[in-house]
DOPA-654922 format. One record per residue: residue number from 1; x, y, z negated of N, C-alpha, C in turn. Coordinates in steps of 0.05 Angstrom, whole numbers. Atoms other than C-alpha are relative to their C-alpha. Last residue first. Layout:
// residues N
(rec NUM; (X; Y; Z); (X; Y; Z); (X; Y; Z))
...
//
This chain:
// residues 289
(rec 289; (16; -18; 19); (-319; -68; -141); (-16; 20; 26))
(rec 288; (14; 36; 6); (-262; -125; -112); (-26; 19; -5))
(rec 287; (13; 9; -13); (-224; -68; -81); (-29; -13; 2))
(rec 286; (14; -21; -5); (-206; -31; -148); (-23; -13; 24))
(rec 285; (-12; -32; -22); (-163; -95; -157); (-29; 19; 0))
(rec 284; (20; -19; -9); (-172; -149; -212); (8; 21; 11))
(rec 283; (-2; 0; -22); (-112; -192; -234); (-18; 13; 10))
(rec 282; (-20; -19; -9); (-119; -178; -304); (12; -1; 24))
(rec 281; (0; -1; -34); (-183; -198; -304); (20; 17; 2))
(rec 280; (12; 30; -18); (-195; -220; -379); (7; -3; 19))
(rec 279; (-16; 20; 14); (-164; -165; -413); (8; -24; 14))
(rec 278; (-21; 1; -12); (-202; -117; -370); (18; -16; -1))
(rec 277; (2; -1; -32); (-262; -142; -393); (16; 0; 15))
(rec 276; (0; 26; -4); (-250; -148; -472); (3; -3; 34))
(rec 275; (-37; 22; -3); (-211; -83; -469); (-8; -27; 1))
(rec 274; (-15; -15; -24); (-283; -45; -448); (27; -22; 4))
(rec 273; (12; 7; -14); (-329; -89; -503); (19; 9; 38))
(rec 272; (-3; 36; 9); (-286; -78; -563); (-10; -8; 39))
(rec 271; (-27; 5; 10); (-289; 1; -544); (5; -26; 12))
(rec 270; (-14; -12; -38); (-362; 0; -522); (28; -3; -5))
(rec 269; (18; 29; -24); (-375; -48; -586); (4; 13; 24))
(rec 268; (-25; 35; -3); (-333; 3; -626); (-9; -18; 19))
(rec 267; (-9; -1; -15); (-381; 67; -598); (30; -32; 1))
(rec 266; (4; 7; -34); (-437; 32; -626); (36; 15; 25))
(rec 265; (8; 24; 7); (-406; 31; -705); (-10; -9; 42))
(rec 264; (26; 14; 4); (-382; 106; -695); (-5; -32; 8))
(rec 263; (17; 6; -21); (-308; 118; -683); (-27; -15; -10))
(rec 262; (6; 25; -7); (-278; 156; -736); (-16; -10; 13))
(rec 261; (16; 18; 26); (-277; 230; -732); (12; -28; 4))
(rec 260; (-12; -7; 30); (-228; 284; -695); (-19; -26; -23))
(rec 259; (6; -30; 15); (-275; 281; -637); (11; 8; -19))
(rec 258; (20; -9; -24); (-270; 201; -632); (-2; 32; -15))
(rec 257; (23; -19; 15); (-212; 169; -663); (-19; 19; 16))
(rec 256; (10; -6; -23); (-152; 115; -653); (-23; 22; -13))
(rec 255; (14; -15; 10); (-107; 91; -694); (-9; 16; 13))
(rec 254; (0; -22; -4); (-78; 31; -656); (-17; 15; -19))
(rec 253; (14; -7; 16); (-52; -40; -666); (9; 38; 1))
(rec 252; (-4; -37; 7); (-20; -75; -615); (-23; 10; -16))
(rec 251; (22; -9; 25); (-4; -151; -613); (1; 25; -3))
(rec 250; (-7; -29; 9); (28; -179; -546); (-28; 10; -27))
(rec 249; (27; -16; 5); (28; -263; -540); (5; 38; -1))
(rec 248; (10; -5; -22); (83; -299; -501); (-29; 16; -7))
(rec 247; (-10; 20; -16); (139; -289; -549); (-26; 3; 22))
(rec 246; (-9; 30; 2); (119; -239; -596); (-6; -30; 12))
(rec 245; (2; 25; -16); (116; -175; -571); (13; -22; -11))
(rec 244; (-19; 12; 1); (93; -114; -610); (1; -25; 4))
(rec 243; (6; 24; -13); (67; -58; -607); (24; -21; 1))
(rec 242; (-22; 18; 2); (51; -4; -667); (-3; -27; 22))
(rec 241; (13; 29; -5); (5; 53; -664); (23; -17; -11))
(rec 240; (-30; 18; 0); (-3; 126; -661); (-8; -23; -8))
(rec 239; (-20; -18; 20); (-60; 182; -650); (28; -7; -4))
(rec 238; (-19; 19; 9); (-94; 144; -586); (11; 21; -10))
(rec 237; (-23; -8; -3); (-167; 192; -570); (26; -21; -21))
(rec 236; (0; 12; 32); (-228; 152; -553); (31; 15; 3))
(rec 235; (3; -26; 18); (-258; 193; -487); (8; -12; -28))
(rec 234; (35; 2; 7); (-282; 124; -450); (3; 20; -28))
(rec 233; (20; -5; -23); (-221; 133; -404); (-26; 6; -12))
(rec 232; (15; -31; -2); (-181; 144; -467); (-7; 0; 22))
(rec 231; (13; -17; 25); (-183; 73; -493); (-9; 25; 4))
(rec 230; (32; 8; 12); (-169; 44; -424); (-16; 3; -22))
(rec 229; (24; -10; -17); (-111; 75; -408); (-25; 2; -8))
(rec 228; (1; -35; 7); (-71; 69; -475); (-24; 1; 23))
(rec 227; (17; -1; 22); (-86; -12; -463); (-14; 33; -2))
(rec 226; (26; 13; -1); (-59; -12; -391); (-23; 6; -33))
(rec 225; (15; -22; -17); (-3; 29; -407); (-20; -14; 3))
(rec 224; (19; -33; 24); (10; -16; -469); (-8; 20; 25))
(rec 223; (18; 2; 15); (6; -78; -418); (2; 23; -16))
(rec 222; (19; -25; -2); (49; -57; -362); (-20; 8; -21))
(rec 221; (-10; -25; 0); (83; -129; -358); (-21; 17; 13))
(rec 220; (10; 4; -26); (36; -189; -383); (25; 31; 3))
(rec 219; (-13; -18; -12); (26; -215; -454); (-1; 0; 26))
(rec 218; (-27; 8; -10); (-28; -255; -477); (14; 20; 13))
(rec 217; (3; 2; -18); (-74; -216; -524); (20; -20; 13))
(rec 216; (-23; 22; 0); (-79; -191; -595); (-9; -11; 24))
(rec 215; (4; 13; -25); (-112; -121; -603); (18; -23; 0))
(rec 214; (-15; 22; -1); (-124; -87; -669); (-16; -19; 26))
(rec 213; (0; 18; -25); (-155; -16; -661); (23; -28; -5))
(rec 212; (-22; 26; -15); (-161; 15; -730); (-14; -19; 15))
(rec 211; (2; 35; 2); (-210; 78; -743); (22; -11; 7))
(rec 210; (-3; 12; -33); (-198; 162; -753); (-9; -42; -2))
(rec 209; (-5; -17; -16); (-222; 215; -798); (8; -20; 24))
(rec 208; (20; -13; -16); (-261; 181; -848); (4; 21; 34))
(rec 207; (0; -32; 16); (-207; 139; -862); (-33; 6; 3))
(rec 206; (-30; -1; 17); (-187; 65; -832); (-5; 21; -18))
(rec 205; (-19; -27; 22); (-252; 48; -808); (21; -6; -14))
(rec 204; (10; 1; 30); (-255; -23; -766); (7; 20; -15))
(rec 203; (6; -40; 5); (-247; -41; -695); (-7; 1; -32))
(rec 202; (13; -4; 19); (-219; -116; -677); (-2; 29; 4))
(rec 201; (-4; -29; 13); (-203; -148; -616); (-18; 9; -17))
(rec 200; (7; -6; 29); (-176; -219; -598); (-2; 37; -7))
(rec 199; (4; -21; 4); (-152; -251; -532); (-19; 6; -20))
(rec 198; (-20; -13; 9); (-123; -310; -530); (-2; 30; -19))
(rec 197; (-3; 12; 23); (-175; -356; -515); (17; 25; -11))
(rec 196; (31; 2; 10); (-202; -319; -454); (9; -2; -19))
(rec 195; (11; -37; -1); (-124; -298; -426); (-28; 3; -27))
(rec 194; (23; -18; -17); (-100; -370; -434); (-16; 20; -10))
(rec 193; (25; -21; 0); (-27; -365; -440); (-25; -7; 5))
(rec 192; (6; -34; -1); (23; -411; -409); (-28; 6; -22))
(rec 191; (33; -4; 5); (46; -480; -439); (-12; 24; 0))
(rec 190; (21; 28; -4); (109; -501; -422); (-25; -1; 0))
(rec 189; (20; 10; 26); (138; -426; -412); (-11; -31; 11))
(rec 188; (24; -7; 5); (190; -430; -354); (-19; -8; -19))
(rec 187; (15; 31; 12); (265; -443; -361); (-34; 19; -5))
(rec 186; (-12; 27; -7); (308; -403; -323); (-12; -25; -2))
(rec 185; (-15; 14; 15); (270; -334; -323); (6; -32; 14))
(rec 184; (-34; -18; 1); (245; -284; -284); (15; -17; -12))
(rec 183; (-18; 0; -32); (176; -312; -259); (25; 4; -2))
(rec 182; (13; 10; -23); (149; -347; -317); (5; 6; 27))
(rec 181; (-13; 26; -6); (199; -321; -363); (-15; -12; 18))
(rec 180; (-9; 2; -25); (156; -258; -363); (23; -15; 10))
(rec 179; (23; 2; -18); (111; -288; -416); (8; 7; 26))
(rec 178; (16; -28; -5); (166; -304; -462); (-15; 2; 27))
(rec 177; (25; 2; 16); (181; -375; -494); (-11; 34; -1))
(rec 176; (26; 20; 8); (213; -411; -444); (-20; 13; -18))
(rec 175; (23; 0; -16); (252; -347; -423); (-24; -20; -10))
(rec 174; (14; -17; 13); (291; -351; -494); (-25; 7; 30))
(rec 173; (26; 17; 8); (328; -392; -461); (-12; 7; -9))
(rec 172; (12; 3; -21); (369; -337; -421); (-20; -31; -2))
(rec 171; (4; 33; 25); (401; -313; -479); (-22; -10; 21))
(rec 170; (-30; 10; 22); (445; -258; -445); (-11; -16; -11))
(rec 169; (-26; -3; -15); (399; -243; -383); (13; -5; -23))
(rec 168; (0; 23; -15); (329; -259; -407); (30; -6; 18))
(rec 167; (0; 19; 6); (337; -216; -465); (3; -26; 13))
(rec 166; (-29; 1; 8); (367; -161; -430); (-3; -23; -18))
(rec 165; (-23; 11; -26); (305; -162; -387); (28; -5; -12))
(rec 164; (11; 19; -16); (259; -161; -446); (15; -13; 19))
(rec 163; (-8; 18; 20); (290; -105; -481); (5; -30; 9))
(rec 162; (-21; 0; -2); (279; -68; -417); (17; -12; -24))
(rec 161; (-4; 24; -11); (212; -92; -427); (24; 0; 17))
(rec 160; (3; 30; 8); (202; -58; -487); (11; -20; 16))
(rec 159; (-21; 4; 19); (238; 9; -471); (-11; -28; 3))
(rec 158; (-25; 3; -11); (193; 13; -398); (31; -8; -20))
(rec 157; (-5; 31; -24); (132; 5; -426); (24; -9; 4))
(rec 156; (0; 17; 5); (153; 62; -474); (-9; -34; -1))
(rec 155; (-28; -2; 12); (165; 103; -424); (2; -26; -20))
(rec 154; (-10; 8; -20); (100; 91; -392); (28; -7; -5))
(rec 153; (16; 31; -12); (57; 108; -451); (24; -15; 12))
(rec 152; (16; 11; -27); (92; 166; -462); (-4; -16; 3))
(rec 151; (36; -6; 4); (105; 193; -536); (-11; -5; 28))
(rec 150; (14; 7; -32); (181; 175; -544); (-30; 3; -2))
(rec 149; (14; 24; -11); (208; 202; -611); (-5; 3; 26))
(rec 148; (16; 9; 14); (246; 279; -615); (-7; -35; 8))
(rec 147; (-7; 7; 26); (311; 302; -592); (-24; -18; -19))
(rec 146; (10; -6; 27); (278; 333; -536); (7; -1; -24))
(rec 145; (3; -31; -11); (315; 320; -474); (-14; 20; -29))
(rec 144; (-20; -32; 4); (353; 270; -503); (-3; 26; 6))
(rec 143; (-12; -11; -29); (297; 229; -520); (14; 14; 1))
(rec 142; (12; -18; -8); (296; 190; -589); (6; 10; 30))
(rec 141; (-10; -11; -23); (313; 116; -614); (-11; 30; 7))
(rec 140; (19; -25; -11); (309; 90; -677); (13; 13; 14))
(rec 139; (-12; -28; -4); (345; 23; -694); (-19; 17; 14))
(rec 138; (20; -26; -2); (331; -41; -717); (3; 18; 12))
(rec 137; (-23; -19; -16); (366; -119; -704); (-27; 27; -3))
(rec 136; (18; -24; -5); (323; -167; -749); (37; 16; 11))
(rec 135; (-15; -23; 2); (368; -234; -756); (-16; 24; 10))
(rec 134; (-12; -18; -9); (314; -287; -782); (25; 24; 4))
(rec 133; (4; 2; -25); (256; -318; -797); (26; 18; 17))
(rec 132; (2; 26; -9); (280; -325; -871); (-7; -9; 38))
(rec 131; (27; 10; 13); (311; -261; -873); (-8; -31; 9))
(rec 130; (6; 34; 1); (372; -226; -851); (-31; -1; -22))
(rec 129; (10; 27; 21); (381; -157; -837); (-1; -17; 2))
(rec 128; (6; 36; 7); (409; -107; -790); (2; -22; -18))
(rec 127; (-6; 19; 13); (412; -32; -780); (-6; -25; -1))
(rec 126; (4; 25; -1); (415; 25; -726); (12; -8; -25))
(rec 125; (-10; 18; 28); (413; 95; -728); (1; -25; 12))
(rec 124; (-8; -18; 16); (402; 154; -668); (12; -19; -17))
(rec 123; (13; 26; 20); (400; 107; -611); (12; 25; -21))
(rec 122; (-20; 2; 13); (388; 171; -553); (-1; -29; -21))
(rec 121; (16; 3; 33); (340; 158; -499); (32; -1; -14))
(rec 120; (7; -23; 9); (349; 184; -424); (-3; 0; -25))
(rec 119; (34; -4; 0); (325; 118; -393); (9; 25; -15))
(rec 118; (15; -17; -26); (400; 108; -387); (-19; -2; 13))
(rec 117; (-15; -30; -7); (414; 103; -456); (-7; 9; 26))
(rec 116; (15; -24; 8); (366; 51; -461); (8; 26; 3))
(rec 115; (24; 2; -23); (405; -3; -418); (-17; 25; -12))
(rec 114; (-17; -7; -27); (470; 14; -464); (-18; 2; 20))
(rec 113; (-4; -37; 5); (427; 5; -528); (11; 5; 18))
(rec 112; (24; -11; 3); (416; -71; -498); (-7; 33; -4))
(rec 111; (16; -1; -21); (483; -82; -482); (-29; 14; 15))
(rec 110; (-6; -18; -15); (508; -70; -543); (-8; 10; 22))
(rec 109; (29; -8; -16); (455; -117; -572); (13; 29; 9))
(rec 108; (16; -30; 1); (500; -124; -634); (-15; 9; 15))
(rec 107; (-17; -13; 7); (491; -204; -626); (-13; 27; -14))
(rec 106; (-30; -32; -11); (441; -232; -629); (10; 9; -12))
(rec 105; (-20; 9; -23); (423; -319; -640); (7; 36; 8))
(rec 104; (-28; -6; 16); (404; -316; -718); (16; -2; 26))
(rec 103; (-17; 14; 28); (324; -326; -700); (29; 9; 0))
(rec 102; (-2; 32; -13); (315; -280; -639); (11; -21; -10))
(rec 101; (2; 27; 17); (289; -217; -674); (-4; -18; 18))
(rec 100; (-3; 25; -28); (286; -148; -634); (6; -20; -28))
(rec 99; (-10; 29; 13); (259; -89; -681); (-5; -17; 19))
(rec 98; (-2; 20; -16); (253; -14; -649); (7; -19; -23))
(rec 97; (-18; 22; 18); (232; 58; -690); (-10; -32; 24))
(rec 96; (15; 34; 11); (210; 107; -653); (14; -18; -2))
(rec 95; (-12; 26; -10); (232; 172; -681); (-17; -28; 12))
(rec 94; (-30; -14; -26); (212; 240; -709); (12; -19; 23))
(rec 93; (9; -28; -20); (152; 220; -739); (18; 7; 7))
(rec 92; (-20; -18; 5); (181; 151; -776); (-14; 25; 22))
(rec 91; (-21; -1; 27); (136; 90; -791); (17; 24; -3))
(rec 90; (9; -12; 21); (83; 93; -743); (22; 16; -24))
(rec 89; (13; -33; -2); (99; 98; -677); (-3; 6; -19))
(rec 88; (20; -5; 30); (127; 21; -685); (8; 28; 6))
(rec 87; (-4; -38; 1); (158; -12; -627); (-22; 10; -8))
(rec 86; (15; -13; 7); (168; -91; -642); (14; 38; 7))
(rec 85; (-6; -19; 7); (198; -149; -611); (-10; 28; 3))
(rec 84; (17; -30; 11); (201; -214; -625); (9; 33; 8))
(rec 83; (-16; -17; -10); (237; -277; -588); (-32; 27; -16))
(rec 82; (25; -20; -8); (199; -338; -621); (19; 20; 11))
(rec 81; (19; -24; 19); (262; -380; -634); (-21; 13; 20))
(rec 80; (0; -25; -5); (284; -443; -582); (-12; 21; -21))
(rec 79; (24; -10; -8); (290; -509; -616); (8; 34; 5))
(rec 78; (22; -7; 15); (355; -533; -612); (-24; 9; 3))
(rec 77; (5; 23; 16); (394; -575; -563); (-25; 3; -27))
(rec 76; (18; 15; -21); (407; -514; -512); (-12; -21; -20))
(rec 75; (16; -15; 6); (443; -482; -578); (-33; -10; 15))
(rec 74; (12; 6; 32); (486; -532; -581); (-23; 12; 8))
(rec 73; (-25; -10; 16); (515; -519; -501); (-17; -13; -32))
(rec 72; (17; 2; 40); (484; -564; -458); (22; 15; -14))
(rec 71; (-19; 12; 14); (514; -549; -377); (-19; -6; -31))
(rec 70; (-7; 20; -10); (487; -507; -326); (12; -17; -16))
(rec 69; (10; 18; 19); (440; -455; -365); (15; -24; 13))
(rec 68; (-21; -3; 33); (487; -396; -341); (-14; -21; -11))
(rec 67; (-28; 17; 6); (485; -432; -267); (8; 8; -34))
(rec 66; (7; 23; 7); (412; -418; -250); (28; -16; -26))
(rec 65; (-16; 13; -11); (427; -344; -249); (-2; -34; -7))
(rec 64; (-22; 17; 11); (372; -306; -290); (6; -23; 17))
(rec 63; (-2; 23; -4); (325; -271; -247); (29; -11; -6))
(rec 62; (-21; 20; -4); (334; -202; -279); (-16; -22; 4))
(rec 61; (-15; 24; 11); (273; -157; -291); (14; -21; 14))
(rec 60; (-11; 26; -16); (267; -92; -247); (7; -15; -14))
(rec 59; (-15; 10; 14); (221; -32; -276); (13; -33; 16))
(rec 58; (-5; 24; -19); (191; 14; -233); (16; -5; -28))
(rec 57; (-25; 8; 17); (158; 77; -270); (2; -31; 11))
(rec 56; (-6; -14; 26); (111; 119; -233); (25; -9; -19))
(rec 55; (-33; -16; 3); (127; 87; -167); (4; 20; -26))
(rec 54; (-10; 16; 10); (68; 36; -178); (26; 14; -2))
(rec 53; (-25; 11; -34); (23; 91; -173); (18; -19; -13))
(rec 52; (-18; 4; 3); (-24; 94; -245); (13; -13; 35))
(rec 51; (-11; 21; 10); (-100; 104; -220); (33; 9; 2))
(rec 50; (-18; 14; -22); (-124; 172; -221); (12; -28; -12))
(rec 49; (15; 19; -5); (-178; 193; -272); (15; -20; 28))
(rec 48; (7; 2; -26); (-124; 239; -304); (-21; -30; -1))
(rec 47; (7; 7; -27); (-115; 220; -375); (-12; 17; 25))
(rec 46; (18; -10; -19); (-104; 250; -443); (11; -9; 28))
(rec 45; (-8; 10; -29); (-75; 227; -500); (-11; 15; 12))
(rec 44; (12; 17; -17); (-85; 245; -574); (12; 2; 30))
(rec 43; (-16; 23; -25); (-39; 264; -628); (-28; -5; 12))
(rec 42; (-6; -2; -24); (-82; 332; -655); (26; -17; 13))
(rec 41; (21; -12; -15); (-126; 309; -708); (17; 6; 24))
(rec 40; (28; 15; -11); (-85; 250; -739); (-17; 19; 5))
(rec 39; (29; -17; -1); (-16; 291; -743); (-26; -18; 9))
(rec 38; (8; 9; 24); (35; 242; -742); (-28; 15; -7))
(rec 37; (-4; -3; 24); (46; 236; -676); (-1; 0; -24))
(rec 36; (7; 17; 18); (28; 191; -617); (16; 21; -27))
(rec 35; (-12; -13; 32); (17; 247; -570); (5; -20; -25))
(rec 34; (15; 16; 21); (-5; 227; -498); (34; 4; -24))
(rec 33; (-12; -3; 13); (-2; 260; -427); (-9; -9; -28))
(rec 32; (20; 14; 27); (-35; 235; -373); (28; 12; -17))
(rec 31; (25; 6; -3); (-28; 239; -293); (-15; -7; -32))
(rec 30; (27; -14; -15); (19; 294; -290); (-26; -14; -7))
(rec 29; (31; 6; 11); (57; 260; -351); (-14; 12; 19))
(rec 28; (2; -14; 19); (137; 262; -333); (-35; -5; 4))
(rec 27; (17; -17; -9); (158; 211; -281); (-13; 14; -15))
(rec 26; (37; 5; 3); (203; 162; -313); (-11; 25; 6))
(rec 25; (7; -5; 22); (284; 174; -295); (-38; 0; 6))
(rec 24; (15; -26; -7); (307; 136; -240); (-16; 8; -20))
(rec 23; (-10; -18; 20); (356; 82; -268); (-20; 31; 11))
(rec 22; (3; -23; -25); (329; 22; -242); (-3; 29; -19))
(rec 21; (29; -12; -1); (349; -20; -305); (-5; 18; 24))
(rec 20; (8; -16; 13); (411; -62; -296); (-25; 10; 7))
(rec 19; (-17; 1; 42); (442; -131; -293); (-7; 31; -15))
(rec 18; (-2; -31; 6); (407; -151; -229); (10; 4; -18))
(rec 17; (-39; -17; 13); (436; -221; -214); (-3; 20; 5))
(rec 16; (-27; 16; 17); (377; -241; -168); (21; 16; -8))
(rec 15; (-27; 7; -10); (318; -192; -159); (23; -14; -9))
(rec 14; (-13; 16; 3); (242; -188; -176); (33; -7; 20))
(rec 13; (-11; 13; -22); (213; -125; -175); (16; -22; -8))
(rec 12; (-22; 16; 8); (161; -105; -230); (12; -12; 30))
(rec 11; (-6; 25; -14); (121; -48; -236); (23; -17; 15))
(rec 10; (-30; 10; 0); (98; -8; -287); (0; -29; 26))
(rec 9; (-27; -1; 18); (40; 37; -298); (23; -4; 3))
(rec 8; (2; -36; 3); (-18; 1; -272); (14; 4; -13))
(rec 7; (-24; -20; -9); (2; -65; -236); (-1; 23; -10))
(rec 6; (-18; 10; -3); (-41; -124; -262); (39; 18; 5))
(rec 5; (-11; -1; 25); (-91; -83; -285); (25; -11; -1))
(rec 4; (-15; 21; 6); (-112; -58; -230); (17; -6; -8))
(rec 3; (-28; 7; 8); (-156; -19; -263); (11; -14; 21))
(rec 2; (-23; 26; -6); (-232; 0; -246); (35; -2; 0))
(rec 1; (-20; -3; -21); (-270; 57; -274); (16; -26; 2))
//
């Protein structure tokens, strides 16, 4: 089935001096519902064969204002950090757990939990560490309608790269070194992405009951709906995972499983062989086919 990959899922309006998330709550699962729980026989997904409308979940990143970079402050002078940031399915069944890391430059990221709240998500905890790479900012988030983790694809599109936007709006050099800095940001990556080189996927038993999907790619908005798609088009069911964006690359690693088993040795190479394709042509329309 054909993607276009560029837009399925989430899509992106570009406006000056937006400062918040288009607040229409995400379109509940007609066309797919998906379980990342703990349970490895019954978290899986499930798809419609309909492509993703772009009105399923709109997301609007900020075009940072030319004028907050007008001047050298210190910070301008240093090397920019990697901007990281991870959402992990794995670690907690009730919760999904969030980590942002922009070397020792955030704050509390009020802001940030303020943009989530109205997507309907509670911040149940939060804590923050130091380390050599770093101030780690954490916290587990759940829905208010449920109380429980986030388990929609789309939704959690929509947390990451509402991270994303609040990164490019309060530290607004940090565009140089994320992938939607290229259109939204102040200062555009120096050295984009390329897709071919970039891209990296492994398959490899984890159990007897299910396998590990490790994907490393250049980033792009929409990309975990894109991924989730394309695993269970070709019937591979997504149990839980971990994604996570560091700077202009995205790394997701899934536990994935055929029929309740691990995925047989031929069906990896269909697997491997499906996300290499799409990967590649992420501009590709249904048209083109």
């Amino acid at each position: 089935m054909a993607v276009a990959m560029a837009s399925s899922g989430t899509t992106l309006g570009l406006y000056t001096n937006l400062k918040a998330i288009d607040k229409h709550p995400i379109a509940k699962a007609s066309l797919f519902t998906c379980s990342f729980g703990s349970d490895p026989v019954q978290g899986f997904c499930n798809f419609s064969k309909k492509r993703f409308p772009s009105s399923e979940a709109r997301l609007l990143l900020q075009a940072s204002p030319a004028a907050a970079v007008v001047g050298e402050s210190p910070q301008e002078t240093e090397e920019v950090p990697i901007p990281k940031v991870i959402i992990d399915q794995d670690s907690d069944p009730n919760a999904t757990l969030v980590e942002i890391t922009f070397g020792d430059r955030l704050g509390a990221l009020i802001d940030t939990m303020n943009a989530l709240k109205n997507l309907g998500l509670n911040v149940v905890k939060a804590n923050v560490y130091l380390d050599s790479s770093g101030k780690h900012n954490k916290f587990a988030i759940t829905k208010v309608s449920t109380g429980r983790k986030v388990e929609d694809p789309e939704l959690l599109e929509t947390i990451r790269l509402t991270i994303i936007n609040n990164l490019l709006e309060y530290h607004p050099e940090s565009s140089s070194q994320l992938a939607m800095g290229a259109a939204f940001g102040v200062v555009q990556p120096s050295q984009p992405v390329d897709v071919d080189i970039a891209t990296h996927i492994r398959v490899y038993d984890d159990s007897p009951e299910r396998s590990l999907l490790q994907v490393e790619t250049a980033d792009r908005p929409g990309l975990l709906v894109d991924l989730v798609k394309i695993i269970t088009d070709i019937n591979i069911a997504v149990e839980s995972g971990e994604f996570d964006t560091e700077g202009l690359l995205a790394k997701a690693t899934f536990h994935v499983s055929y029929n309740g088993n691990a995925i047989s040795k031929p069906l990896q190479q269909v697997l491997a062989n499906s996300l290499r394709y799409y990967l590649r042509r992420p501009s590709t329309e249904e048209a083109s086919f």
